[in-house]
C-alpha positions in Angstrom: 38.8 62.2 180.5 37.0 65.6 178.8 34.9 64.7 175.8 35.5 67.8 173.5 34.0 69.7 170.0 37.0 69.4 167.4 35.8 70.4 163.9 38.0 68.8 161.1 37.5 69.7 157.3 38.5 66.1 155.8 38.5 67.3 151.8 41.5 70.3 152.8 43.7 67.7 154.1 46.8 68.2 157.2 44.0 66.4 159.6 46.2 66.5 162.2 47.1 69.9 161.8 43.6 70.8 161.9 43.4 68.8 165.2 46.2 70.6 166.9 44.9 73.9 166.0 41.6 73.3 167.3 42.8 71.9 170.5 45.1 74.9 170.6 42.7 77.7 170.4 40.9 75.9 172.5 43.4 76.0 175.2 44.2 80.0 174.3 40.4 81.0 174.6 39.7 79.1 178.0 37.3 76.5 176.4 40.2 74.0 177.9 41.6 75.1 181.3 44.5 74.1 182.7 44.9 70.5 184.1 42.2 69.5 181.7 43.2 65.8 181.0 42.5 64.9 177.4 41.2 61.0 175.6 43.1 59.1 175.1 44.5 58.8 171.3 42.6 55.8 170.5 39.4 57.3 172.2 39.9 60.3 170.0 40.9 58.7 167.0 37.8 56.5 166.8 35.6 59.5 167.9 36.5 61.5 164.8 36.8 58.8 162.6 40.7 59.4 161.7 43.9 57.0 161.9 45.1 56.7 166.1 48.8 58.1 164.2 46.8 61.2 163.3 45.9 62.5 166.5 49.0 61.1 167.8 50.4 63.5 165.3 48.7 66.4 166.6 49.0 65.7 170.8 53.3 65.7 170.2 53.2 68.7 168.4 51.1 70.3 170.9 53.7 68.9 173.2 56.5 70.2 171.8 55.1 73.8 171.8 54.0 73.6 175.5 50.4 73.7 175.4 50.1 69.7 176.4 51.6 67.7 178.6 52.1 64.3 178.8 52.8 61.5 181.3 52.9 57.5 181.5 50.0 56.2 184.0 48.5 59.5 183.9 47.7 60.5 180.3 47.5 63.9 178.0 46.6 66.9 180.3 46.2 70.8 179.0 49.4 72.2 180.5 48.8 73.2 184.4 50.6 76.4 183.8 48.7 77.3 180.8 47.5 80.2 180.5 44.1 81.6 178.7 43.0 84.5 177.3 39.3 85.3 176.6 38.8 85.6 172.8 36.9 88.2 171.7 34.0 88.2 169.3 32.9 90.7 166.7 29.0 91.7 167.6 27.5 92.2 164.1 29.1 90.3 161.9 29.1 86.0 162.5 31.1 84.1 161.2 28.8 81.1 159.3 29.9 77.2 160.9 29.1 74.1 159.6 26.1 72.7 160.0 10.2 67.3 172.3 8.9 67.8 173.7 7.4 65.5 170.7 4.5 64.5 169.2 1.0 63.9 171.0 0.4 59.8 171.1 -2.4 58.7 169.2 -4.5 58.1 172.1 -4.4 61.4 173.8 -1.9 63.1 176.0 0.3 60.9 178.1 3.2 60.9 180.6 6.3 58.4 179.9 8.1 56.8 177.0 8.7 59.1 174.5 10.3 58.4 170.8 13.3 60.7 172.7 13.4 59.1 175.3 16.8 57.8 176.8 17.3 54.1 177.5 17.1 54.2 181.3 18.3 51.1 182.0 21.8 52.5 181.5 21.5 55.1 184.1 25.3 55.3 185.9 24.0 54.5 188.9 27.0 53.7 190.7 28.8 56.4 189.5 25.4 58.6 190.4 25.2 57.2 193.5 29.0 58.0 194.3 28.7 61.5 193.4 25.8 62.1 196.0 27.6 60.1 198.5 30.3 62.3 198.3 27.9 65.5 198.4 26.5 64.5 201.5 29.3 63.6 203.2 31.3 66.7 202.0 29.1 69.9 201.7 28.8 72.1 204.7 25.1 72.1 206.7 24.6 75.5 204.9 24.5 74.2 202.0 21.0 72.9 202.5 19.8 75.9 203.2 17.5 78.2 200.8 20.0 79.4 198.1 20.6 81.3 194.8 17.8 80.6 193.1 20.2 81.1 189.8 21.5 77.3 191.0 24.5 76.9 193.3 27.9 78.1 191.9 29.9 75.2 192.0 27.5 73.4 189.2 27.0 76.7 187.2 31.0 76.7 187.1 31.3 72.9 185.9 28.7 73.4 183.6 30.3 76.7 182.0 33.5 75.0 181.4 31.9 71.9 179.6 29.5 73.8 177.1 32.4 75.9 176.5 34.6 72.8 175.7 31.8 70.8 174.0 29.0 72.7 172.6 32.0 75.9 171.5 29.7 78.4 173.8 30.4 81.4 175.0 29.5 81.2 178.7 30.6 82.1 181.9 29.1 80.9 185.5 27.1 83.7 186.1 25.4 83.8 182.8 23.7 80.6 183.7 20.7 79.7 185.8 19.9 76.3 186.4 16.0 75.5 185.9 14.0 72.6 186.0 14.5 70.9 182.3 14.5 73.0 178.8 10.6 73.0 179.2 10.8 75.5 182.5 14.0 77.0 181.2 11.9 78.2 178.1 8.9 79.1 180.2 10.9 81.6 182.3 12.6 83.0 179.3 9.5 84.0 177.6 8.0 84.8 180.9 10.8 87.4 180.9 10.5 88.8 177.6 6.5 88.8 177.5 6.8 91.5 180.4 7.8 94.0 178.0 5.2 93.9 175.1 3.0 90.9 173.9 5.7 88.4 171.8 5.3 86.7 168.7 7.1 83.9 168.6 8.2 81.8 165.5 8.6 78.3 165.9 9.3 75.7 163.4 6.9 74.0 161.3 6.7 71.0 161.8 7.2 71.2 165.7 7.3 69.4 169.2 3.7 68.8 169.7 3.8 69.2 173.5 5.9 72.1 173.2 3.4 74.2 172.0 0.8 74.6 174.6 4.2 75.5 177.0 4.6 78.0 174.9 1.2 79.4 174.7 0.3 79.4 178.5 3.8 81.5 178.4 1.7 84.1 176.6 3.5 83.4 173.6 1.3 84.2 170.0 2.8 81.4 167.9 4.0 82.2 164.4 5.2 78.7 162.4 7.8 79.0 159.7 8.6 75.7 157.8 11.6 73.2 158.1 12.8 71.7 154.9 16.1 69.9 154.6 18.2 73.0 155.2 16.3 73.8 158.7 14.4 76.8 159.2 13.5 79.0 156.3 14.6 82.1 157.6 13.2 84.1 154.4 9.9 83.4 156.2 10.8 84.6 159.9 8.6 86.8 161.3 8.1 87.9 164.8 10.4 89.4 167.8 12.1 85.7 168.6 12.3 82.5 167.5 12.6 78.7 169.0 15.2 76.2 167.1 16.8 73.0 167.3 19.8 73.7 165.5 21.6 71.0 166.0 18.9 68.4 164.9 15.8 69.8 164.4 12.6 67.8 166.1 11.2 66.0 164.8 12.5 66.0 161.0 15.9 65.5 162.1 18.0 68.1 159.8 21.0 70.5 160.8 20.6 74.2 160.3 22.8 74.3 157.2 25.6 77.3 157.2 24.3 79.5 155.2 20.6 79.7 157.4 22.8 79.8 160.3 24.4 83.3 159.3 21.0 84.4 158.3 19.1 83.8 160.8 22.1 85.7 163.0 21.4 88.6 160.5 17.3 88.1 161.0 18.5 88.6 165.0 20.6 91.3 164.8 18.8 93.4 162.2 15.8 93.7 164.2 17.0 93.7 168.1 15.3 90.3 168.1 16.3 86.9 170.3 16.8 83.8 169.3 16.3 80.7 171.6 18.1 77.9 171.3 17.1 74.2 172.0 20.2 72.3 172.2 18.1 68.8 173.6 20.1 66.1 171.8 23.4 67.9 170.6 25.3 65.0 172.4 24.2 62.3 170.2 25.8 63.1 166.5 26.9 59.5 165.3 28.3 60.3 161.7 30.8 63.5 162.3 31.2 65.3 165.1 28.7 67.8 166.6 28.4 71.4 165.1 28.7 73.9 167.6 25.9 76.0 169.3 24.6 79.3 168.0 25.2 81.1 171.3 28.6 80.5 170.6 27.9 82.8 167.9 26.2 85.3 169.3 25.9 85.4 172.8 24.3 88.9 173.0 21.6 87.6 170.5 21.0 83.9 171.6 20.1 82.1 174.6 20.7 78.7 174.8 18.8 75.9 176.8 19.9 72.4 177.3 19.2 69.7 180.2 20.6 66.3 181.6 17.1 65.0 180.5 18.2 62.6 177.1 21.6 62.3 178.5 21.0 60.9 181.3 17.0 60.9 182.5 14.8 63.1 182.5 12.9 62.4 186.0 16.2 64.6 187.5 14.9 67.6 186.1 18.2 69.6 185.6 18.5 71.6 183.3 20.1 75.6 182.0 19.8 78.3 180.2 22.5 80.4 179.2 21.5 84.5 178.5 22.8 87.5 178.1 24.0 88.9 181.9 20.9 91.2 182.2 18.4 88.5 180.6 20.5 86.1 183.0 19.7 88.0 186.0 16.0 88.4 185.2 15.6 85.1 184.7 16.9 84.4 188.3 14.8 86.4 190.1 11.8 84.7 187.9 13.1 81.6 189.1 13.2 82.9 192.6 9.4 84.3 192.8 8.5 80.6 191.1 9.8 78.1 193.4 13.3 79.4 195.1 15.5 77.6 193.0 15.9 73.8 192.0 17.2 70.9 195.0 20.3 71.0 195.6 21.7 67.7 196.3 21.1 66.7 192.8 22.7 70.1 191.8 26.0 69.9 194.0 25.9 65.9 192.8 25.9 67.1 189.0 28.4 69.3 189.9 30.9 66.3 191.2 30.0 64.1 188.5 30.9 66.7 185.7 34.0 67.7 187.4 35.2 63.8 187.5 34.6 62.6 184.0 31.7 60.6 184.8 29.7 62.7 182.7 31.9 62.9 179.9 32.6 58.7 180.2 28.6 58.0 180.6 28.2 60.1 177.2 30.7 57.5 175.1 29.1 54.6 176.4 25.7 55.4 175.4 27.0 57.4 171.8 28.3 53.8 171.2 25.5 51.9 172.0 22.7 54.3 170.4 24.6 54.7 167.2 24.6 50.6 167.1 20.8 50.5 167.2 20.0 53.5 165.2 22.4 51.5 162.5 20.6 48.0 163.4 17.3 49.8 162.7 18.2 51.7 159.6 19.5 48.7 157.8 16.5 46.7 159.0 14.4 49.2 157.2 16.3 49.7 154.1 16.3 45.6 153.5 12.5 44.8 154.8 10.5 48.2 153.9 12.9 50.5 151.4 10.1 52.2 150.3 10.0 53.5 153.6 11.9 56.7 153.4 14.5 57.2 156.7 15.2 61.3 156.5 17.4 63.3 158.6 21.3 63.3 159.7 23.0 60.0 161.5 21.9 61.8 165.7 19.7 61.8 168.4 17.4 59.4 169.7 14.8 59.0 167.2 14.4 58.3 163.5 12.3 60.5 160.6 10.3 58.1 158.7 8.5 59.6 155.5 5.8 57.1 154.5 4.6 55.3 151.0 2.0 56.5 149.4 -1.3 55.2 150.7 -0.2 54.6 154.1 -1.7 56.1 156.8 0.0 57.4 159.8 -2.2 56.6 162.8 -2.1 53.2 161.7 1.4 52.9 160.8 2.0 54.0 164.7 -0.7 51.3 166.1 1.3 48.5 164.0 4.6 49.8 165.7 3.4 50.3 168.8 1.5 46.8 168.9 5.6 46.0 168.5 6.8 47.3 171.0 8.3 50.3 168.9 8.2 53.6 170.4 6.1 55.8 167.7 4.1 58.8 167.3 3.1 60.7 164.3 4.0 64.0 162.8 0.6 65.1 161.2 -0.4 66.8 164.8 2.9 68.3 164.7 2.4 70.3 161.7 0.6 73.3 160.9 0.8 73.2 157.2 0.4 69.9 155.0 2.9 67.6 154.6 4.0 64.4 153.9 2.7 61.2 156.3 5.2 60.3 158.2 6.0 59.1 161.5 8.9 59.7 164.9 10.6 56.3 165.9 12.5 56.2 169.0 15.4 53.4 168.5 17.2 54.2 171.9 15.6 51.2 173.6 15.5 49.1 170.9 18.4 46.3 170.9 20.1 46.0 168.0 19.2 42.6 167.7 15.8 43.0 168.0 15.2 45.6 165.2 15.2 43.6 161.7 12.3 41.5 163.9 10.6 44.4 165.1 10.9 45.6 161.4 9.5 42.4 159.5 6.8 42.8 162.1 5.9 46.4 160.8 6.2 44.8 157.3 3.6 42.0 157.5 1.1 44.3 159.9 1.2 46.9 156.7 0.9 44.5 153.7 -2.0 45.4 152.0 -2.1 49.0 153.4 -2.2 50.7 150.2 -5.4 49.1 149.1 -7.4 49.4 152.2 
């Protein structure tokens, strides 16, 4: 069952007409192939928030006109005859859409639980297990053997269809190379780049603490531009590229409103410059449903880098980046001189698990059960400590928290941590002054464990104002 990126506007009205021209264009422009079997109403209906007769609404007329099929004990399927065309896309001129790597720990560096971290303990292992069961049993010997270094075709082609049909990209198979995680993905990208003058590279302010010295040993010079609650402020971009999180930016946890969006594609294309996007929670948008990525965009301007790591756990390392063909096939034969490519079990595995909905079924379980805590957590806050400021859109794994006057962010993050709370702060994050505030992971927090892990934080900081 395909998870997929339907955008609805809910102040024009005719919701399910909206719904069944998404889901048509989607089938017209490849981004749904045929065979595709669609969620079930109720999934749907609760995923964008709408009545089940809604989208019931939309899946008959889509029905009637051919595009769907539908069949008792088997479900809603895109058509097996369908066919697609591949939409075109006007270079210059985007349209605007809709609206880590963290913080160093107080004590130092450190390897391990990170306010972004997934909950682990939810791993599909059967499911996992089953997919490489069936890669070992089923791959040919030579498939063992050294190989593209770009990542073996049958994941690339999995993974093309499902950022098409979830994140709205514009991607094909051999536009991607699979890497390591977005950290290696990055690395090669600007490893790339770099060979052709020295870059400066703007990155936002405040930033992913452990990001930056990746990007510094990648020769980067680092140029910060500030984040306030629009995102970026692309009237202060300098440089010849630029690192983003979109999506939800890290750590404040905004969306790149519209109208940045369409200028930062005008920033791009006005001065032959790249951007590269960080799409590292994009999965995990709890009050509407995602907005789609800027390579889908601009896919001559933007690359776009993404990984299994919050999805599902980061110890797989498996990862992509999506780039234009020739930046693609750089990029692959950097990857190549590096290390000959990533293992291929887990890629061929990934591959399998994608292509049977275990992917797509693993990501609405944990949506569901991350969107619980981050609730739990919230409303704990807002009764024990409301002066304690929650920023940031309803996503992700962690939680912006601006501080009170007088309180002090190192030991605001020893309080939580002494809880148990997964916490850093964002004052080594920034580059300019700011507010004190701090990153709170909730997605190992049960959601009936956060109103005590809260009163906790409240009687360890009484009294912190005056101290």
């Amino acid at each position: 069952m395909a998870d997929l990126h339907i955008q609805i506007n809910r102040d024009e009205g005719g919701i399910a007409g909206q719904i069944a021209s998404e889901l048509r264009e989607s089938i017209r422009g490849g981004r749904l192939t045929p065979g595709t079997r669609l969620p079930a109403t109720r999934d749907l209906a609760t995923d964008l928030q709408v009545s089940r007769g809604v989208v019931v609404e939309a899946y008959e007329q889509l029905v009637a006109e051919g595009f769907l099929v539908s069949k008792v004990g088997v479900g809603t399927q895109v058509t097996p005859k369908a066919t697609a065309r591949t939409a075109t896309r006007p270079k210059a001129s985007p349209r605007p859409e809709p609206g880590h790597s963290n913080a160093a720990p107080v004590c130092g560096p450190y390897y391990g639980h990170r306010p972004t971290s997934p909950d682990l303990s939810h791993f599909p292992r059967e499911r996992w297990l089953a997919s490489v069961r069936h890669v070992l049993t089923t791959v040919p010997s030579d498939a063992l053997d050294y190989g593209d270094p770009g990542g073996v075709p049958e994941l690339r082609e999995e993974l093309a269809g499902y950022l098409r049909r979830v994140r709205a990209a514009d991607v094909r198979p051999e536009n991607l190379v699979i890497v390591g995680g977005v950290a290696q993905g990055l690395s090669l990208v600007l490893h790339v780049l770099g060979r052709r003058r020295p870059l400066r590279l703007a990155v936002e302010d405040p930033t992913s603490h452990r990001q930056v010295p990746l990007l510094r040993r990648a020769g980067a010079h680092l140029v910060p531009v500030p984040v306030d609650e629009e995102g970026l402020d692309v009237r202060r971009l300098s440089g010849d590229a630029v690192v983003v999180t979109p999506a939800h930016q890290y750590p404040t946890g905004v969306v790149l409103s519209p109208p940045r969006r369409a200028a930062l594609m005008e920033w791009a294309y006005a001065g032959d410059r790249t951007i590269l996007e960080d799409d590292y929670d994009a999965e995990f948008r709890f009050d509407r449903d995602p907005v789609g990525c800027l390579q889908g965009l601009a896919p001559d301007r933007v690359i776009l880098s993404g990984s299994v790591s919050k999805a599902m756990a980061p110890g797989l390392r498996l990862g992509w980046v999506a780039a234009p063909p020739d930046l693609a096939e750089a990029v692959r034969r950097a990857r190549g001189e590096l290390d000959l490519g990533s293992p291929v079990i887990e890629q061929y595995a990934l591959a399998h698990f994608l292509r049977t909905g275990g992917y797509d079924k693993h990501l609405r379980r944990m949506r569901r059960k991350y969107r619980r805590r981050r609730d739990a957590l919230v409303t704990a806050l807002a009764e024990e400590l409301p002066e304690v400021r929650v920023k940031g859109i309803d996503a992700g794994l962690h939680v912006y928290l601006e501080l009170p006057d007088g309180w002090d962010e190192l030991r605001t993050t020893r309080a939580a941590q002494e809880l148990g709370l997964s916490t850093e702060p964002v004052g080594p994050m920034r580059e300019s002054p700011g507010p004190a505030a701090v990153v709170v992971g909730f997605a190992r927090l049960p959601a009936h464990k956060a109103a005590e892990a809260v009163r906790g934080l409240k009687v360890r900081m009484s009294g912190q104002n005056v101290d």
